[in-house]
C-alpha positions, 0 to 999 in steps of 0.5 A: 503501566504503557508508556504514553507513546509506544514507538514501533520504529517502523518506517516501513509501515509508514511508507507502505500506508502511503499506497492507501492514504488519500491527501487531497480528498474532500470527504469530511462530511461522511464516514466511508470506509475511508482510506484510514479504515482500510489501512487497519486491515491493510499491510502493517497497521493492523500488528503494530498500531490497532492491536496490542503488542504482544510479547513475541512467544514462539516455540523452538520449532518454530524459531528454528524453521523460521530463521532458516527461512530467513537465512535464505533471504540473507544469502539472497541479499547480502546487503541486509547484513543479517547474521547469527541466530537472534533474527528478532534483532536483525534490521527490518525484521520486527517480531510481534506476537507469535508472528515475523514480518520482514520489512524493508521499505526504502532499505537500500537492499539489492540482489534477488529474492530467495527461493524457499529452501528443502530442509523446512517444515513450513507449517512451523514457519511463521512469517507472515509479511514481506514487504521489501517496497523501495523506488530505488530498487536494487531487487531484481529477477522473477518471483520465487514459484517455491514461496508456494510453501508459506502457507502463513505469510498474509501480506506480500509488498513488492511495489516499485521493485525491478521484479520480472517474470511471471505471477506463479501460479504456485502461489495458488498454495498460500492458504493465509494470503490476504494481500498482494502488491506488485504494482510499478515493477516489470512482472509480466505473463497473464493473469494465473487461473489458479489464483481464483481459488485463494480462500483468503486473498482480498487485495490484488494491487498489480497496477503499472506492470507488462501484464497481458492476456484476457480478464479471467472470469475465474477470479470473481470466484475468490470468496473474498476478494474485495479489490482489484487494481489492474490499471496500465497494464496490457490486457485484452478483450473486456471485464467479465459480468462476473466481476461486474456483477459481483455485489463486493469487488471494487475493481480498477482497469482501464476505460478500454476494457469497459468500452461496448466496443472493447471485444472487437477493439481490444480482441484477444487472440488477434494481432493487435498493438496494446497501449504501451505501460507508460514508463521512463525506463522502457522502449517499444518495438515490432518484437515486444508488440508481438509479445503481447498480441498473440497469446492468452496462454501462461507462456512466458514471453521471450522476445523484448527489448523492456529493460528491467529496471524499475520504473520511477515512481513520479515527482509530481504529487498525485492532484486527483482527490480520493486517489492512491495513485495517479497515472505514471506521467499524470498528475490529473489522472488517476489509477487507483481509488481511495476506498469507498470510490470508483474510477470513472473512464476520465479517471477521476474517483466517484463516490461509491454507493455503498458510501451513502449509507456513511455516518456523519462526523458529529462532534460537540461545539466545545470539541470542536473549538478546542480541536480548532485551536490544536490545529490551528497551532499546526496552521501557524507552524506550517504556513504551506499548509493553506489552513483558514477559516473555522471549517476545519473538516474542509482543510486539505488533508483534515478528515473528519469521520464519526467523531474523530478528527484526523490529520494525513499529510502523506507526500503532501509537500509541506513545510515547516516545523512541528507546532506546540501544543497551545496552552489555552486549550482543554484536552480532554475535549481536543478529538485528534486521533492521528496524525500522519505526516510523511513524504518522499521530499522531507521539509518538516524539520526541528524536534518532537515537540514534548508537549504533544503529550497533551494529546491524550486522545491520539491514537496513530502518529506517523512522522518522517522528518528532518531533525532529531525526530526519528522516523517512526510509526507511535501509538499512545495510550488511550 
């Protein structure tokens, strides 16, 4: 029989729903497809919370072509400290399945990322995640054109790492791509033609980058691409009808690219002086306007004086509701939207209209009272949290969605410690599927309480605190 709590030790995954949680947004009242929906098919969850754990069962071929795979990012990053050939056992490599994930969030590594090597066959590879995603970044240089070659990778995560360079077109080749994110590095070049013919690539996160040159048409052609986020970037000229009018691609670009004026005001192929990605790390001058104004072609840029560090991530949390990400020195203004919204030109999220047709969170009375009394221990515990009153599905970070209750506390700045769960309570009627309670300041200190074990109806329980819990990703048994 499973144990009530199986903890996948997976701080990366943590970390890496932080890009799609959504703290602050008032929604309880309807079901979208919510910021907690997206993330089962977004960068971890879907292997290690919402599917069962597999026994991991490769064949020898496959454990062999996949570890000289590995080897290479070892001789690239001699920080990781991976050796010998048991590659399931190496720090941030999790092996579930018949499938290998390298996951390297806030990991501390530095170098540059490998190049593939010749003496693979690479339909027996079986990678299918990297994720090296750290605001401390010691990862620099460009992105490897011969990572073409994994065909079955799915997820790439390189955000807030001091990669440079261009998108290559190369990678065109990833049959299996789902998802890429290089949002907050310093790649820069044009948006590749040859990506519109990506089968599977639903999710483009390159928001926060040097990237210039027009908007291709081409890209509404990606059958299944299904969001697009290109804020605070360089480009020019205007957002294609093609996009526009596509009946599934939620997109995110800046106001500019949408004004009536946005051919002439933002003409591409002229000389013209771009808005400048806002960043702590980085200087303008004649040279690197010049960069940018004269050329839509994937010709690589020579001339600029950017360095390439890494720009850091904001201090200040993010007070825009139903928004992933805020402007880079904007806590008001935001970049990229929860799932289910829109960026308006203010840079606020507006409810999407497909959300209309949302289901309401329904629950019986008794569920209720009994859910209240849980959360409410959380409130006690937790005094910065804010929580009072009955109306629970108002509370900040509380969503409340079909007939589940969730908590999702990501960056959210709270302190105290984890609560007890009262006794006076009916469990079989408490409807608390997750909490997630993580952020960049930790101030949630003490023990796992053990009797959380109560919550038999917990489905996804993401911590990262002080104490002697230890920073993991569980799910329990239902």
């Amino acid at each position: 029989m499973a144990p009530p709590h199986r903890c996948v030790a997976l701080m990366a995954a943590v970390v890496g729903a932080a890009l799609l949680l959504t703290v602050d947004a008032n929604v309880a009242r309807v079901r979208l497809r919510s910021t907690w929906d997206a993330m089962e098919d977004h960068v971890f969850l879907r292997s290690f919370i919402l599917s069962e754990a597999k026994p991991f069962a490769i064949s020898e071929a496959g454990r062999v072509n996949t570890l000289k795979v590995l080897q290479a990012f070892a001789a690239a990053l001699p920080s990781l400290g991976w050796s010998g050939g048991d590659l399931c056992s190496w720090s941030g490599v999790r092996c579930l399945g018949d499938n290998v994930s390298v996951l390297l969030a806030h990991s501390g590594v530095s170098g540059t990322l490998p190049e593939m090597p010749d003496d693979v066959d690479y339909s027996m590879v079986k990678l299918d995640q990297i994720t090296i995603f750290t605001q401390d970044s010691g990862i620099t240089g460009t992105l490897p054109s011969s990572w073409g070659k994994l065909r079955k990778v799915r997820t790439i995560n390189l955000a807030y790492t001091g990669m440079s360079g261009a998108l290559p077109a190369s990678w065109s080749s990833m049959e299996a791509i789902e998802q890429i994110i290089i949002s907050s590095s310093q790649i820069t070049g044009t948006l590749p033609e040859s990506w519109s013919t990506m089968p599977k690539l639903r999710r483009i996160y390159l928001q926060g980058c040097n990237l210039h040159g027009s908007l291709p048409e081409s890209w509404a052609r990606m059958p299944s691409l299904e969001r697009l986020s290109l804020q605070n970037n360089n480009f020019c000229g205007c957002v294609p009808d093609s996009w526009v009018t596509s009946p599934t691609l939620l997109m995110g670009v800046d106001a500019r690219h949408r004004m009536g004026n946005c051919s002439t005001a933002q003409p591409c192929g002229e000389t013209s002086e771009p808005d400048p990605v806002i960043s702590s790390s980085s200087t303008s001058t004649t040279a690197e306007r010049d960069r940018h104004s004269t050329t839509t072609s994937t010709t690589m840029p020579t001339t600029s004086t950017r360095t390439t560090e890494p720009s850091p991530r904001p201090e200040s949390q993010c007070n825009v509701p139903n928004c992933t990400l805020c402007a880079s020195d904007e806590s008001v203004r935001c970049s990229a939207c929860a799932d289910g919204y829109v960026l308006t030109d203010e840079g606020q999220c507006m409810q999407h209209p497909e959300t209309l047709e949302a289901e309401r969170f329904t629950t019986r009375e008794a569920e209720q009272l009994n859910t209240l009394k849980v959360l409410q221990a959380f409130a006690a515990a937790m005094p910065s949290l804010g929580w009072s009153g009955d109306d629970f599905c108002r509370w900040r970070g509380v969503r409340c969605l079909g007939d589940n209750v969730s908590v999702l506390l990501a960056h959210s700045g709270v302190s105290g410690t984890l609560p007890e769960m009262p006794d006076d309570v009916d469990y079989s009627m408490v409807r608390l599927d997750q909490i997630v309670l993580f952020g960049q300041h930790r101030s949630v200190t003490g023990t796992l309480p053990s009797s959380w074990g109560k919550l038999r109806k917990m489905r996804a329980l993401g911590l990262q605190i002080r104490g002697s819990a230890a920073r993991c990703l569980c799910r329990g048994a239902r």
